[in-house]
KOLVEX-307025 format. One record per atom (N, C-alpha, C): residue number from 1; residue in one letter; atom name; x, y, z. Coordinates in nm, 2 decimals, padded with zeros to 4 digits, m for minus. Example, Ala and Ser with C-alpha at 12.3 -4.5 7.8 and 13.67 -1.06 7.14 Angstrom:
2
[r 1; A; N; [01.32; m00.57; 00.78]],
[r 1; A; CA; [01.23; m00.45; 00.78]],
[r 1; A; C; [01.32; m00.33; 00.78]],
[r 2; S; N; [01.28; m00.22; 00.71]],
[r 2; S; CA; [01.37; m00.11; 00.71]],
[r 2; S; C; [01.29; 00.00; 00.79]],
% end
This chain:
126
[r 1; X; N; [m06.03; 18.75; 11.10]],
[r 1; X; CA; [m05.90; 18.71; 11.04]],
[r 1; X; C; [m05.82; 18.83; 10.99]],
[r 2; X; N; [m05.85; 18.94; 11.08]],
[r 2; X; CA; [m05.78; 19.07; 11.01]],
[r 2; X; C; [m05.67; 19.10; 11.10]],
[r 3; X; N; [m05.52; 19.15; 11.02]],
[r 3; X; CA; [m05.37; 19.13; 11.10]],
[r 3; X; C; [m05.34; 19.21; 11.00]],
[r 4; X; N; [m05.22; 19.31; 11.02]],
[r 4; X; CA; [m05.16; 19.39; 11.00]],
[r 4; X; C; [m05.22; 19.49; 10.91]],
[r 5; X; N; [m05.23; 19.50; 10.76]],
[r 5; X; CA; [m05.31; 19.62; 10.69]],
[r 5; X; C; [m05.44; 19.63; 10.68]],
[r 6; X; N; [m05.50; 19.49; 10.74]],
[r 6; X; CA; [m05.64; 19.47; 10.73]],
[r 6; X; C; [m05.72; 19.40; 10.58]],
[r 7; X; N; [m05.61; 19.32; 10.56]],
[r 7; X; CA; [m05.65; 19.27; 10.45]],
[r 7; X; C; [m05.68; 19.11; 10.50]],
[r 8; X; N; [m05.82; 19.11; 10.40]],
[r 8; X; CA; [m05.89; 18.99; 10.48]],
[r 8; X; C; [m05.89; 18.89; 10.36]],
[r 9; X; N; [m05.82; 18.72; 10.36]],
[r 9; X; CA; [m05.86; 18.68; 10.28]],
[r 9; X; C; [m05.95; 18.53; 10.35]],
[r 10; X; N; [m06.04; 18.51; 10.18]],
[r 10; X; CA; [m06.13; 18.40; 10.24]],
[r 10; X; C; [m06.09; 18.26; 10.23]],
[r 11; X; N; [m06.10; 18.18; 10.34]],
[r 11; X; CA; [m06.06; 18.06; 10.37]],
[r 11; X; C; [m06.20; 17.97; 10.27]],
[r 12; X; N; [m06.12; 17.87; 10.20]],
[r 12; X; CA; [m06.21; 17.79; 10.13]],
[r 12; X; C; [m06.22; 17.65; 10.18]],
[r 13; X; N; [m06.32; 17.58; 10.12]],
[r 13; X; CA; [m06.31; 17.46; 10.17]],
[r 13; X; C; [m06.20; 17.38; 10.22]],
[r 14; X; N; [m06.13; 17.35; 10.09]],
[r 14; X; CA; [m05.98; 17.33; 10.03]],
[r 14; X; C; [m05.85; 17.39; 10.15]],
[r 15; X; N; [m05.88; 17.49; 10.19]],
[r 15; X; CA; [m05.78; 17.53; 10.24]],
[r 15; X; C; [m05.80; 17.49; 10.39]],
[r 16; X; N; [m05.95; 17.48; 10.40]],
[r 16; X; CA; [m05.95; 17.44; 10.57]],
[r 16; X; C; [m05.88; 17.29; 10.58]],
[r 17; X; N; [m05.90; 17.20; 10.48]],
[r 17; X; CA; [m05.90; 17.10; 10.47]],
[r 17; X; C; [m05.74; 17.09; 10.50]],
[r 18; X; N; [m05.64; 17.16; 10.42]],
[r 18; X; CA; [m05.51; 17.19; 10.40]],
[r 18; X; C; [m05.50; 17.21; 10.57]],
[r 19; X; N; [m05.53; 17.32; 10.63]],
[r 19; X; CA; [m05.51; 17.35; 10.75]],
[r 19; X; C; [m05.54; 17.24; 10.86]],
[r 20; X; N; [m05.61; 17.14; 10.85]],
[r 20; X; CA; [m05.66; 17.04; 10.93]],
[r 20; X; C; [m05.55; 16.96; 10.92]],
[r 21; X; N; [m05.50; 16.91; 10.81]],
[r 21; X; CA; [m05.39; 16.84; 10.78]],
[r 21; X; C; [m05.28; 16.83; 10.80]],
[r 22; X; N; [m05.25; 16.98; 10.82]],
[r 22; X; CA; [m05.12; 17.03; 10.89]],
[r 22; X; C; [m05.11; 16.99; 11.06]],
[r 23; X; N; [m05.28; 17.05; 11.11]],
[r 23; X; CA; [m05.25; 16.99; 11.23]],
[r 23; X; C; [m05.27; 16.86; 11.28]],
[r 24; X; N; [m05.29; 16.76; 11.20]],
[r 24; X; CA; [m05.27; 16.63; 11.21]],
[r 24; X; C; [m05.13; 16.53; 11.19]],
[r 25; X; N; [m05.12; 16.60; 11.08]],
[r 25; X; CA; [m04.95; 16.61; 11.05]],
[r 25; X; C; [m04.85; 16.63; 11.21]],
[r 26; X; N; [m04.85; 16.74; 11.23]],
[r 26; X; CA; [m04.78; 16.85; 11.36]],
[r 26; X; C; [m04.81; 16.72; 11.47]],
[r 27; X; N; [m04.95; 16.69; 11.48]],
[r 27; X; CA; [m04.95; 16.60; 11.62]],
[r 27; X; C; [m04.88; 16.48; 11.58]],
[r 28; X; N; [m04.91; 16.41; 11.47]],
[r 28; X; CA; [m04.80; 16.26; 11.44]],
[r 28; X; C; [m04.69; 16.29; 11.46]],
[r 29; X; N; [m04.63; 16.42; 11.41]],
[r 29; X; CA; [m04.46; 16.44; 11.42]],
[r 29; X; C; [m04.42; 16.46; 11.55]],
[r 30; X; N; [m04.49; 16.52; 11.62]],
[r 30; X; CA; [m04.50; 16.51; 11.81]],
[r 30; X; C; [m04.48; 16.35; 11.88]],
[r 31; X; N; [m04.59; 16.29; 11.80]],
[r 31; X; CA; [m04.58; 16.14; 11.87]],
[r 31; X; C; [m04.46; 16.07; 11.83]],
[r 32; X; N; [m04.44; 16.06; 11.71]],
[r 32; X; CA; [m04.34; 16.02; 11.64]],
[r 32; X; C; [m04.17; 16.10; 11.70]],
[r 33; X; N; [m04.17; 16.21; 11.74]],
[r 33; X; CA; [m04.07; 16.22; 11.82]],
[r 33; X; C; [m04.04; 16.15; 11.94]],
[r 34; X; N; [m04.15; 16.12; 12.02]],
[r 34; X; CA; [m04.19; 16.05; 12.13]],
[r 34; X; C; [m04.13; 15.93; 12.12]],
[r 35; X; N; [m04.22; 15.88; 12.00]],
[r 35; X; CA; [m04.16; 15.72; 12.01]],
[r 35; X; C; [m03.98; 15.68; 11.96]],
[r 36; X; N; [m03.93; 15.77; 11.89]],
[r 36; X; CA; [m03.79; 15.78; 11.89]],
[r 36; X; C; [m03.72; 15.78; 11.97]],
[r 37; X; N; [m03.73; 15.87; 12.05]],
[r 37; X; CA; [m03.72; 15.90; 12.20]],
[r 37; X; C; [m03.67; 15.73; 12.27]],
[r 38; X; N; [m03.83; 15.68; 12.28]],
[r 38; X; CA; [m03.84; 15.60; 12.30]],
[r 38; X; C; [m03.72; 15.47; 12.28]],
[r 39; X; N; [m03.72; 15.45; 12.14]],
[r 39; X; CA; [m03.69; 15.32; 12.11]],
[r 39; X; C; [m03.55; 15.36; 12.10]],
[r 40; X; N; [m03.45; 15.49; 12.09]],
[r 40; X; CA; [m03.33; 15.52; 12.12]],
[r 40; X; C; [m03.33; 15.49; 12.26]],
[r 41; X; N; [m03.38; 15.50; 12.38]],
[r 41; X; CA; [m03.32; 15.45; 12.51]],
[r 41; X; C; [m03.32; 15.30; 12.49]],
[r 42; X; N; [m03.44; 15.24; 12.43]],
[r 42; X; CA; [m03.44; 15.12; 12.45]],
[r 42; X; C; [m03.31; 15.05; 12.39]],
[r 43; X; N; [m03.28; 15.10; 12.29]],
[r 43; X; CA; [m03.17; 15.04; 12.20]],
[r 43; X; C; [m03.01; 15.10; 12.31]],
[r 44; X; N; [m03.03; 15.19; 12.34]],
[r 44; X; CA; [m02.95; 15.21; 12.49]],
[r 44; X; C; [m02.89; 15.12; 12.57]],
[r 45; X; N; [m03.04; 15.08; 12.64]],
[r 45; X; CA; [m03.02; 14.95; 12.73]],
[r 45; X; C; [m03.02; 14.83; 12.65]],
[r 46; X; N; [m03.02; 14.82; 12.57]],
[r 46; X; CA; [m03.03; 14.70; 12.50]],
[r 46; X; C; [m02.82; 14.72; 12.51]],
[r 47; X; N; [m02.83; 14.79; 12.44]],
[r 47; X; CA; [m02.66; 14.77; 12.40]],
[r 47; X; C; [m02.59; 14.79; 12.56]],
[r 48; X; N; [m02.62; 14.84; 12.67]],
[r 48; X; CA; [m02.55; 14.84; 12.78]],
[r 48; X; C; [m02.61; 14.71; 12.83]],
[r 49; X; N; [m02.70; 14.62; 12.77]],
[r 49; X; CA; [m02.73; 14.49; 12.86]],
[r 49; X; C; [m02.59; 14.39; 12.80]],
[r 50; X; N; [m02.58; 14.42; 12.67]],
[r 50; X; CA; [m02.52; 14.32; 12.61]],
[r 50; X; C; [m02.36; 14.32; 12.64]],
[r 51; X; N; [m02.37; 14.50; 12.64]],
[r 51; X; CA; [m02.18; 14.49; 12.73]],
[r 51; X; C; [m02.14; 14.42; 12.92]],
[r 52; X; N; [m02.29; 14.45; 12.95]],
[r 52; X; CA; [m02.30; 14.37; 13.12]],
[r 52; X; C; [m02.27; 14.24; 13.04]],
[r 53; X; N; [m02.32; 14.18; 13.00]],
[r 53; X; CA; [m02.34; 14.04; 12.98]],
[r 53; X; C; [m02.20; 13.98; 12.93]],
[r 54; X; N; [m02.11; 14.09; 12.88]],
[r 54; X; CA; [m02.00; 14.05; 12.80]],
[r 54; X; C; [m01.91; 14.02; 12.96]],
[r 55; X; N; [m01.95; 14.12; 13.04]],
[r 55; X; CA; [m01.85; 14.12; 13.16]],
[r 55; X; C; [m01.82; 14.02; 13.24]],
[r 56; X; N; [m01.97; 13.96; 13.25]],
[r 56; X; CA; [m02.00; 13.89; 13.35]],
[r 56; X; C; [m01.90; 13.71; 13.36]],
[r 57; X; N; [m01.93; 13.67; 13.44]],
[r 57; X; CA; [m01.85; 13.54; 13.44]],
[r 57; X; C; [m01.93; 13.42; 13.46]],
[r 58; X; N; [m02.02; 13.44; 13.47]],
[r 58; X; CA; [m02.15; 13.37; 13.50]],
[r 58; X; C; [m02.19; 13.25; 13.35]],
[r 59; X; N; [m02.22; 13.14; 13.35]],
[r 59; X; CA; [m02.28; 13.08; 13.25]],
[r 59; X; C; [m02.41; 13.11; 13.26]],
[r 60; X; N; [m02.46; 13.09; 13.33]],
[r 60; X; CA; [m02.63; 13.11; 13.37]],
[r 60; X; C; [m02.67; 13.26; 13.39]],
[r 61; X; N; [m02.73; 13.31; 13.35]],
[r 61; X; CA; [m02.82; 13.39; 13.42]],
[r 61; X; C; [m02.88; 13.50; 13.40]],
[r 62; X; N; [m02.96; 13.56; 13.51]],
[r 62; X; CA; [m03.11; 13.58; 13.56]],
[r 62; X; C; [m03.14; 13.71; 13.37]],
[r 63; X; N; [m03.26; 13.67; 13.35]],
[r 63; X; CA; [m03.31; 13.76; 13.26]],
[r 63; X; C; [m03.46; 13.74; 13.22]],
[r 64; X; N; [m03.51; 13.88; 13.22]],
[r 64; X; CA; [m03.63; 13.85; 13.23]],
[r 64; X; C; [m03.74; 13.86; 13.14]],
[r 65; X; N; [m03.86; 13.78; 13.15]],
[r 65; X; CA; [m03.94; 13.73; 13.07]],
[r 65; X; C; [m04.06; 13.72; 13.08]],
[r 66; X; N; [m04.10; 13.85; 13.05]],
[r 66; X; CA; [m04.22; 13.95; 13.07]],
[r 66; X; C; [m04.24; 14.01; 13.26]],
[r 67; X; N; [m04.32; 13.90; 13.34]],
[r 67; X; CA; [m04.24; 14.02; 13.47]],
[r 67; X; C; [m04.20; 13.89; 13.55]],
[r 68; X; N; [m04.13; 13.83; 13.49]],
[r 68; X; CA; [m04.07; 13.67; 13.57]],
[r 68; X; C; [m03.93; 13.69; 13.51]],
[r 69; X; N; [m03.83; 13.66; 13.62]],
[r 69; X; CA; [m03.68; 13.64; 13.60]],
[r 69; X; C; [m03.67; 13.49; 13.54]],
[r 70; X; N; [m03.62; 13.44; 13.46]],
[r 70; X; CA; [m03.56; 13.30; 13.47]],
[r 70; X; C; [m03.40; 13.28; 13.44]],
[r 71; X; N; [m03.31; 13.21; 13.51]],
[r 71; X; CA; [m03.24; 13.14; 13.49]],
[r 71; X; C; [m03.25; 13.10; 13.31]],
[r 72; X; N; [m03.11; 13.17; 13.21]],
[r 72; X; CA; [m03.15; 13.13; 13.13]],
[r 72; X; C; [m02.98; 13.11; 13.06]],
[r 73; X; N; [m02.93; 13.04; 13.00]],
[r 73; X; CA; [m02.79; 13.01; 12.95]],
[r 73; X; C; [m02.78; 13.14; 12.87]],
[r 74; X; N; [m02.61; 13.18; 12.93]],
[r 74; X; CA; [m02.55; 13.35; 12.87]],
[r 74; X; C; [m02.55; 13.27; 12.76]],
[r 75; X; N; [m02.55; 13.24; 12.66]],
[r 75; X; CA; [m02.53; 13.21; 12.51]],
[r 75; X; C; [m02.63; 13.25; 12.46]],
[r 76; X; N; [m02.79; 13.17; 12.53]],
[r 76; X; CA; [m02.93; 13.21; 12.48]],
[r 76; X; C; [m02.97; 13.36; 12.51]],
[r 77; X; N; [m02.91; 13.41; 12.63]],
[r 77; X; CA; [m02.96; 13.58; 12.64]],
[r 77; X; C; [m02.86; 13.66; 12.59]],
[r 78; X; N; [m02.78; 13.62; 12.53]],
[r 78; X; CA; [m02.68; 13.70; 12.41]],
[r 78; X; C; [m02.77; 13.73; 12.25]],
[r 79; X; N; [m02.80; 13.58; 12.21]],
[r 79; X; CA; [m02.87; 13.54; 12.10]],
[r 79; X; C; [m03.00; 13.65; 12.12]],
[r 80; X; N; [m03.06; 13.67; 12.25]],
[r 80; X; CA; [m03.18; 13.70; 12.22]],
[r 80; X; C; [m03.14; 13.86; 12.25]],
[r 81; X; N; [m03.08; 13.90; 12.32]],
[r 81; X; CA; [m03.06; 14.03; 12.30]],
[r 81; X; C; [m03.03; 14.10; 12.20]],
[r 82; X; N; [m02.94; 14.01; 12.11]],
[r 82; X; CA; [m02.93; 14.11; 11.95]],
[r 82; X; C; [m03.07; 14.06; 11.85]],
[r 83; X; N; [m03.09; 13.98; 11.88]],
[r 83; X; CA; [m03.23; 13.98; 11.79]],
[r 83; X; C; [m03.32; 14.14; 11.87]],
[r 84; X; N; [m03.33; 14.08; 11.99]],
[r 84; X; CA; [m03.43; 14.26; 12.04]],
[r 84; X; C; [m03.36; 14.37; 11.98]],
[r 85; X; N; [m03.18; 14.40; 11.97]],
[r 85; X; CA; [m03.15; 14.51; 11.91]],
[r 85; X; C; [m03.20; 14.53; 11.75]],
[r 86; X; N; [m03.21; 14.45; 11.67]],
[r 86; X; CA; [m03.24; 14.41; 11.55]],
[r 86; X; C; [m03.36; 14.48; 11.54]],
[r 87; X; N; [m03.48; 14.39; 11.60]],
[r 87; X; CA; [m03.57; 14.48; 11.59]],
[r 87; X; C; [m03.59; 14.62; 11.64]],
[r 88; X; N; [m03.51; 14.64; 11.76]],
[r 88; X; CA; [m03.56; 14.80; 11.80]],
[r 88; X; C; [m03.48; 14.89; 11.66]],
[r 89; X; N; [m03.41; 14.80; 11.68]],
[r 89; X; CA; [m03.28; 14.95; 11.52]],
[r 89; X; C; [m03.41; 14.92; 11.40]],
[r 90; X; N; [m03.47; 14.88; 11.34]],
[r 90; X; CA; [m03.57; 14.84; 11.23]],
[r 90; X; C; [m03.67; 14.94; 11.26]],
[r 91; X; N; [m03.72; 14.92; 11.40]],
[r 91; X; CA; [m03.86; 14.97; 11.42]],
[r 91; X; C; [m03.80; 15.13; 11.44]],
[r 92; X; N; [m03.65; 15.19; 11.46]],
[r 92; X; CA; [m03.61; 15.33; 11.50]],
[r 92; X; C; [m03.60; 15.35; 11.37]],
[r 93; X; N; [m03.55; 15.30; 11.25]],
[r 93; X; CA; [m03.54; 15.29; 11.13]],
[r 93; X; C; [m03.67; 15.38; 11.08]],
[r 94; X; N; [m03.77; 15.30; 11.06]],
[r 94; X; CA; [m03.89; 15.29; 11.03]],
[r 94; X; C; [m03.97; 15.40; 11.08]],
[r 95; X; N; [m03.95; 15.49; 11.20]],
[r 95; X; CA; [m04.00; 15.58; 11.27]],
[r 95; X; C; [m03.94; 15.71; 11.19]],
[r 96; X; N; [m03.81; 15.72; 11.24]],
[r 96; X; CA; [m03.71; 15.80; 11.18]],
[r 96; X; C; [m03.77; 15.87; 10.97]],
[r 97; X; N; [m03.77; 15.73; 10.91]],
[r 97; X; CA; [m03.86; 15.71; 10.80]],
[r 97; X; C; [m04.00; 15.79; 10.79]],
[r 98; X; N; [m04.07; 15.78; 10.90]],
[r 98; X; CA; [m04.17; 15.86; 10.86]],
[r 98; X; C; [m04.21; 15.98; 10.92]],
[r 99; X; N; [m04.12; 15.97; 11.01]],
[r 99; X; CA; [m04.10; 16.14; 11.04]],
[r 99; X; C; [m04.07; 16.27; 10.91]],
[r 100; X; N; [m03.94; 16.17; 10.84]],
[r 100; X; CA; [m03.90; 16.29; 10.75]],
[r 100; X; C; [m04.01; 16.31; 10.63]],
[r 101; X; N; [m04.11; 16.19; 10.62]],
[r 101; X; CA; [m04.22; 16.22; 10.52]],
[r 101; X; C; [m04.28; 16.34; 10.61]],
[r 102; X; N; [m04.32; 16.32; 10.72]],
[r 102; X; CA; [m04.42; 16.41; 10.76]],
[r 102; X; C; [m04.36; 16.51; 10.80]],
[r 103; X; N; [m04.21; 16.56; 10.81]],
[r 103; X; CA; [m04.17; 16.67; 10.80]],
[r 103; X; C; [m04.20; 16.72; 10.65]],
[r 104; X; N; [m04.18; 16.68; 10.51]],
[r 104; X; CA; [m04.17; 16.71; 10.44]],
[r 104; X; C; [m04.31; 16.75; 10.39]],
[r 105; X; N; [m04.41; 16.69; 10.42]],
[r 105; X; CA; [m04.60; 16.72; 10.37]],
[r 105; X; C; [m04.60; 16.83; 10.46]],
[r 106; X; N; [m04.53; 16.85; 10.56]],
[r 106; X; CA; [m04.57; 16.97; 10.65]],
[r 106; X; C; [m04.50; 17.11; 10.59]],
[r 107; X; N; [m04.40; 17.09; 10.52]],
[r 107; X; CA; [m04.32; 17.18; 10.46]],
[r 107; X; C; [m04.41; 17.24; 10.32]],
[r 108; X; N; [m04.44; 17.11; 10.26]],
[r 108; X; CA; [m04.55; 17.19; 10.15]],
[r 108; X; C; [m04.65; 17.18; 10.19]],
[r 109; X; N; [m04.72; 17.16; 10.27]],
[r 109; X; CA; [m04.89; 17.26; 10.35]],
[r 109; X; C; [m04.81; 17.41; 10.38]],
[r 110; X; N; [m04.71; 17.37; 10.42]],
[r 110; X; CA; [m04.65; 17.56; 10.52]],
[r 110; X; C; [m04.63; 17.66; 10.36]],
[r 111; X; N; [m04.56; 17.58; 10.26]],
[r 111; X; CA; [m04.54; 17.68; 10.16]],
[r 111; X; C; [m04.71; 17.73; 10.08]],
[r 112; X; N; [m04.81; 17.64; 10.08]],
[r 112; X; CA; [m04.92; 17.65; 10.02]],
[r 112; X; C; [m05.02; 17.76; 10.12]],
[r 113; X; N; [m04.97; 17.70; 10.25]],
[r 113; X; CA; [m05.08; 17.81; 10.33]],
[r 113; X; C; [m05.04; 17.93; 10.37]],
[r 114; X; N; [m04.83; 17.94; 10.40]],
[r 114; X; CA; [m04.84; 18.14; 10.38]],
[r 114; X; C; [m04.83; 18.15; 10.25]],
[r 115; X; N; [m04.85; 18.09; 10.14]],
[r 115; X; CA; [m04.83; 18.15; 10.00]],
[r 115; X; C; [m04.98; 18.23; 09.98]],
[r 116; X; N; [m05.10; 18.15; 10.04]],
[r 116; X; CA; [m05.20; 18.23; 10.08]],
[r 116; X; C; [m05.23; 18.36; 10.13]],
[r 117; X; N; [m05.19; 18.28; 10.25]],
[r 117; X; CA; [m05.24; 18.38; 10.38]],
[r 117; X; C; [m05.13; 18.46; 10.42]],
[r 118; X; N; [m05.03; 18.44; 10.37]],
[r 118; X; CA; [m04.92; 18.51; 10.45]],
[r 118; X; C; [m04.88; 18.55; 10.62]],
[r 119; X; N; [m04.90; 18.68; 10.65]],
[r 119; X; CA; [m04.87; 18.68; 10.79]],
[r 119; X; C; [m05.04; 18.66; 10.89]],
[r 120; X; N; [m05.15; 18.59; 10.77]],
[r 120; X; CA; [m05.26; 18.61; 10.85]],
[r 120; X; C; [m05.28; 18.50; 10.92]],
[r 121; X; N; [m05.16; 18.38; 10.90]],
[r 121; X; CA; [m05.16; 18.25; 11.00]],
[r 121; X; C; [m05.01; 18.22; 11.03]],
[r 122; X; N; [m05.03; 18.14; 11.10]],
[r 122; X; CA; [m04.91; 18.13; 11.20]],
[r 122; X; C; [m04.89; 17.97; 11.22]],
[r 123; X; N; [m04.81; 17.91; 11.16]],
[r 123; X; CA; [m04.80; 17.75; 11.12]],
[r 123; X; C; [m04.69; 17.71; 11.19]],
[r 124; X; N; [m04.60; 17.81; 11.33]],
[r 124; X; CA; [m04.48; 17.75; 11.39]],
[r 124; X; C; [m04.49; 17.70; 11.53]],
[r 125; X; N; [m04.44; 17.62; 11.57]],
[r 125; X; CA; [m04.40; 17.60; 11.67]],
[r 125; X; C; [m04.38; 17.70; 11.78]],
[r 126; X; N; [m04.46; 17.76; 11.89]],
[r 126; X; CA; [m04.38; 17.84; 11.99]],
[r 126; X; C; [m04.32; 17.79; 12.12]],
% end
């Protein structure tokens, strides 16, 4: 653990523990970007299904229902499309939400572990 003057400090229980947590932290905030990702396209298509649907001239039609099309009244696949936007905006909500926690525990492990170790660890992103 020796980097630049050769000053060596000792890692404690506590601190590995701190260190473990960071990278558990780092991997949720990875996934959790992921799933944003995610539920922003879906809420994408959700809102480009619902402008198709505005266009259309159709009373009836095709939408699907798990991997089966059915025949289903534009009124009823109106109704159900903003309920699916509802929940995708909730569940983006809710992600978004715990990202900034786990940005924020990652911020105080980072101030606690170079307040330590200083340049003898390396807690960024390359």
């Amino acid at each position: 653990m020796q980097q630049g003057e050769g000053s060596e400090t000792e890692v404690t229980w506590e601190d590995q523990q701190n260190i473990n947590k960071f990278g558990r932290l780092n991997n949720r905030f990875h996934e959790l970007e992921d799933e944003i990702k995610i539920a922003k396209e879906t809420n994408e298509n959700l809102e480009d299904a619902s402008n198709e649907l505005i266009l259309t001239d159709e009373e009836v039609v095709r939408f699907q229902i798990g991997e089966v099309f059915a025949h289903v009244p534009k009124e009823e696949v109106e109704s159900r499309i903003e309920q699916m936007k509802e929940v995708t905006s909730k569940n983006l909500e809710k992600l978004e939400e715990e990202r900034d926690t786990v940005l924020a525990q990652m911020a105080e492990l980072k101030k606690i572990l170079y307040g330590k170790f200083k340049d003898s660890i390396n807690l960024e992103e390359e």
